[in-house]
N, C-alpha and C positions, 0 to 999 in steps of 0.2 A: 302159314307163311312165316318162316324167321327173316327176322328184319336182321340190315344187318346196319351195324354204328358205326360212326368214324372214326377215325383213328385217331387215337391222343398225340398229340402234341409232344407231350415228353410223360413219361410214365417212369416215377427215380426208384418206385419199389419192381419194377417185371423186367425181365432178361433180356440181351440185347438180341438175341436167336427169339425171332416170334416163338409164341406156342399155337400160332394156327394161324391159315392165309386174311382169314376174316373173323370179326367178334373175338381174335385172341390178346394175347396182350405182349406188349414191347416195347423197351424205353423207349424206339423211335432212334437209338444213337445206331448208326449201320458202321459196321465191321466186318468190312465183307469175306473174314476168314471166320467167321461167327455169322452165317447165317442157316436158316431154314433149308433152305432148297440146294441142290447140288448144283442145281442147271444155271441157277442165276448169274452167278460169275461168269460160266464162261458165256453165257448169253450178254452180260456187258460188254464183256472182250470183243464178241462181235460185231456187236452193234458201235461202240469205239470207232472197230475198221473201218466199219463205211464210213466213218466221216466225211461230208463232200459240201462243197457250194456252187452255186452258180456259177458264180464267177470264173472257178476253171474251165471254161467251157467257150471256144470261141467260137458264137455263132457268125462269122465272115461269111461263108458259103453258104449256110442256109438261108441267109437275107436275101443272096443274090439268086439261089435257088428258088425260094417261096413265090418270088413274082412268075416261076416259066411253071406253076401246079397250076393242074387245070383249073377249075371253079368250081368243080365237083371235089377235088383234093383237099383245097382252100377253106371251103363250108365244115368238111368234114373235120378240116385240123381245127378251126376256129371251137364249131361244135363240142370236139370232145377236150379240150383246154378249159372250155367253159365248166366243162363236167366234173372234171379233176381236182381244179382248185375247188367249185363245192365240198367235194366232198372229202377234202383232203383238211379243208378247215371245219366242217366237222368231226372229223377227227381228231383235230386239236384237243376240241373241249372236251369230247366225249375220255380220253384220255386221262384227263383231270380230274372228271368226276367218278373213274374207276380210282385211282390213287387213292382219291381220298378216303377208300373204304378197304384199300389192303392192308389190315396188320402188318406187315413185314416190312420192313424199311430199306428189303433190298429190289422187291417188286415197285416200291413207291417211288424207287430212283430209276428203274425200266421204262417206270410208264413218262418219267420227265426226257428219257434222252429220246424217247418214240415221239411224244409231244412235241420236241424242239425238231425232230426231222420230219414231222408232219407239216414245222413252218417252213422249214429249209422248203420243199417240196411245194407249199404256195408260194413263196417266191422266185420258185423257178419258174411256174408258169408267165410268173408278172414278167419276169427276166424274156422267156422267149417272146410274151406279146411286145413289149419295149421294143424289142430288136426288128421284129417285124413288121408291125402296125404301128397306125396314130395313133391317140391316147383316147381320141372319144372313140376307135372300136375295139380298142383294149377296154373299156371301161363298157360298152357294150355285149362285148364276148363275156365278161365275167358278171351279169347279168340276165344270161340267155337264160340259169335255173329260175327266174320270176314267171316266163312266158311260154316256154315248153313243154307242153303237157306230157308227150312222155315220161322227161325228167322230173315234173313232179310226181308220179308215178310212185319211180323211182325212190326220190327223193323221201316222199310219205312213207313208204314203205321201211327204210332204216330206220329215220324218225321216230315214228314208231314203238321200234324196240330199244331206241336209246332211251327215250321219255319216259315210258314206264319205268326205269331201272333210275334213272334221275329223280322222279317225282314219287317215288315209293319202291325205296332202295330195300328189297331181299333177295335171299339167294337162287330164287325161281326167278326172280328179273336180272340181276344179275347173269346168270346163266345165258338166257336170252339172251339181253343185252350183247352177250361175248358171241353168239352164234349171228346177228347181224352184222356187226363188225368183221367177222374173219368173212365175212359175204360182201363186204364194203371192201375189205383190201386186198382180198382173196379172190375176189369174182369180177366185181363192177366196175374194175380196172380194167379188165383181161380184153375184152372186146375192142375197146382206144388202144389199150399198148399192140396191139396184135397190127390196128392200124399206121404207127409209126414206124414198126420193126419191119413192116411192111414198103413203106419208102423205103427205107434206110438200106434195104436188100435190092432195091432200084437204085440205088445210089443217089436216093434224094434225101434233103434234110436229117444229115448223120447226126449234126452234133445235136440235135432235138432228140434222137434218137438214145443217145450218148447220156440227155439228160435224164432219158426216163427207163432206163435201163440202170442208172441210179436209183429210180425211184421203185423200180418193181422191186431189184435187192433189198431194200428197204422195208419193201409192205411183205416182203415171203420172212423176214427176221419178225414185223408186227407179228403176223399172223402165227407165224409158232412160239410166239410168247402168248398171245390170247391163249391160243388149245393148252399152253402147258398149266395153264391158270385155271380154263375150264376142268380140265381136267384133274388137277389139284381139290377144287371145291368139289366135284363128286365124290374125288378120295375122302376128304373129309365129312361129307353131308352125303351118305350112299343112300339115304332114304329119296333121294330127287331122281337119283339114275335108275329111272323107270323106265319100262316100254311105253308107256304114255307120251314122257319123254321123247325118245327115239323116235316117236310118230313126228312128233309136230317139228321138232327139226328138220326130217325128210321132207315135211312139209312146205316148211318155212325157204328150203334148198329148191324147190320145185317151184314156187312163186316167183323165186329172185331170179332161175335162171330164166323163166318167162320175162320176166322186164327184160332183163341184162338184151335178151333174142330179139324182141321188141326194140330196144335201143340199137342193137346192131343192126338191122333190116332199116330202120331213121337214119343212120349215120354212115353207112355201108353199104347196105342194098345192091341194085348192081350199080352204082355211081362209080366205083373203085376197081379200074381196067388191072386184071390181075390177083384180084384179092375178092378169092368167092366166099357170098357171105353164106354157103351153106354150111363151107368148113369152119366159117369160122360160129357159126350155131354152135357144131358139131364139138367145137372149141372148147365151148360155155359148158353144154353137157358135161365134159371130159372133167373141167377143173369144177362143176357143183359137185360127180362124185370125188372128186380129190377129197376138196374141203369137207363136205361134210363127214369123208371117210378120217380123217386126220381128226376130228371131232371125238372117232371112236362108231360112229355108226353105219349100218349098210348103207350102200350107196343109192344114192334116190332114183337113178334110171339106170336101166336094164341095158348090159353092154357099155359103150363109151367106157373103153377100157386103156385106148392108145390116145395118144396126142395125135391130128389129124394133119394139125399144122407143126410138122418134124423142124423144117425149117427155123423155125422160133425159137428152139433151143440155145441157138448160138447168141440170142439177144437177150434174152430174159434170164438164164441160167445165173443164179445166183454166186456161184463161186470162179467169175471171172474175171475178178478182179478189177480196179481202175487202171483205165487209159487215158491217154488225152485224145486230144478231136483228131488227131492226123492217126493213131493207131486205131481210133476206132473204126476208123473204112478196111480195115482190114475184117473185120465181122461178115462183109460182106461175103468175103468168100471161105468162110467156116463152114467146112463139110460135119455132119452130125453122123456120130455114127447110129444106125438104125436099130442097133443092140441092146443101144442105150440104156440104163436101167433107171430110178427114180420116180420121178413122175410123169416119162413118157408113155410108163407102162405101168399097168395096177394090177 
């Protein structure tokens, strides 16, 4: 196993262009017309764009909306709020202890602007419980990962593969580590955002809708920063990119999408008049082979080739720019064209 070291502080004899993602060496001074990677740059640029907060976002109508959801809607939005901010603040850290072990001083400042929209994103949740709820079931709703056994599930399952890479940092954990991640922002989202984009196409609670349609732009920008990183350490370390390999990732893609089904059948079930949870199974399937295929590997189940839920494209599509709350009820009636190419179709 190569371990891998962290990265120096200031290094006044090595170039300011890493000479490798990990274990190379660089002053650590970033010049972003001097770096390593081509992609980086314009991958700041993007991530720049999104820039967003809470605060643009007036929840008025959702407040007065959230009292006429059924009890069955209510549970379910409470439930999966709970889940997001988990795991959105682990995300945080886990962020921080990747940085710390990338040579390149232009990936060390990716993983800080991804870090800070990681907290943008728990404070949105605090932001829509505030607007809705009293504080002791805000304070209970962000609590529900203590007592949920699903979620702990879940929750162990990441854990996991971040800890290992945390507590005995080389580039087989590493590696890991990055494939649970793009499964955390890539996957264990998708099931809850499917459930808002779902109101929202009810014309219930848009601007919640609004907020996390921010947040999925956000985690598709994470997620092909991770793959371009994993991907980079195979380029450099090709002795790891095994078929052994490629087993256990399919693997590891075929466990998560089991929970993810698990937690959607908990929080979805037939409780949600309109929103079948077969399709949204069907869902999970579709984007474990996305992810794991963007990864670089075949895809773990046979078929789930289209997006099931066509619909969703209009809410989650990453290049749709920012609206405010009154243009966003115009999503409502976003016709998709069924042509579509991307990742409606593989």
């Amino acid at each position: 196993m190569t371990e891998i070291k962290r990265r120096a502080l200031m290094d006044k004899e090595a170039p300011n262009r890493s000479t490798a993602i990990v274990n190379g060496r660089s002053s650590n001074i970033l010049n972003w017309d001097d770096v390593r990677f081509s992609w980086a740059y314009p991958k700041y640029k993007k991530m720049l764009g999104n820039f967003w907060t809470p605060f643009e976002i007036n929840m008025g109508t959702d407040v007065k909306q959230f009292l006429d959801l059924t009890d069955e809607e209510k549970n379910t939005f409470k439930k999966i709020i709970g889940l997001l901010a988990l795991l959105d603040s682990i995300q945080t850290d886990y962020a921080g202890k990747v940085a710390d072990y990338l040579t390149d001083s232009s990936l060390n400042a990716l993983m800080i602007i991804l870090a800070q929209q990681e907290v943008i994103h728990n404070h949105s949740y605090s932001y829509i419980l505030s607007s809705l709820v009293s504080k002791d079931e805000q304070d209970r709703i962000f609590d529900f990962w203590r007592t949920e056994p699903v979620l702990e599930k879940r929750n162990d399952f990441v854990l996991k593969g971040y800890k290992n890479f945390a507590e005995n940092p080389t580039i087989d954990n590493m590696l890991d580590s990055i494939v649970y991640d793009v499964i955390l922002e890539g996957l264990f989202f998708y099931s809850g955002f499917s459930f808002f984009y779902h109101l929202a196409r009810n014309q219930k609670m848009v601007a919640t809708s609004t907020m996390i349609n921010y947040i999925n732009r956000d985690e598709q920008l994470h997620v092909d920063l991770f793959v371009k990183i994993y991907k980079e350490l195979l380029t450099e370390y090709p002795e790891y990119d095994t078929p052994e390999r490629a087993e256990r990732v399919q693997n590891i893609f075929r466990e998560a999408a089991a929970l993810e089904i698990e937690w959607a059948n908990e929080v979805i079930g037939t409780k949600i008049d309109g929103l079948d949870v077969e399709d949204v199974e069907d869902y999970i399937y579709f984007y474990a082979n996305v992810r794991c295929n963007q990864l670089g590997y075949d895809r773990p189940f046979e078929g789930y080739r289209k997006n099931p839920l066509k619909w969703i494209k209009a809410y989650e599509d990453v290049d749709l720019g920012k609206t405010d709350f009154f243009e966003q009820k115009s999503r409502q009636y976003v016709k998709v064209n069924v042509q579509d190419n991307g990742f409606d179709d593989l």
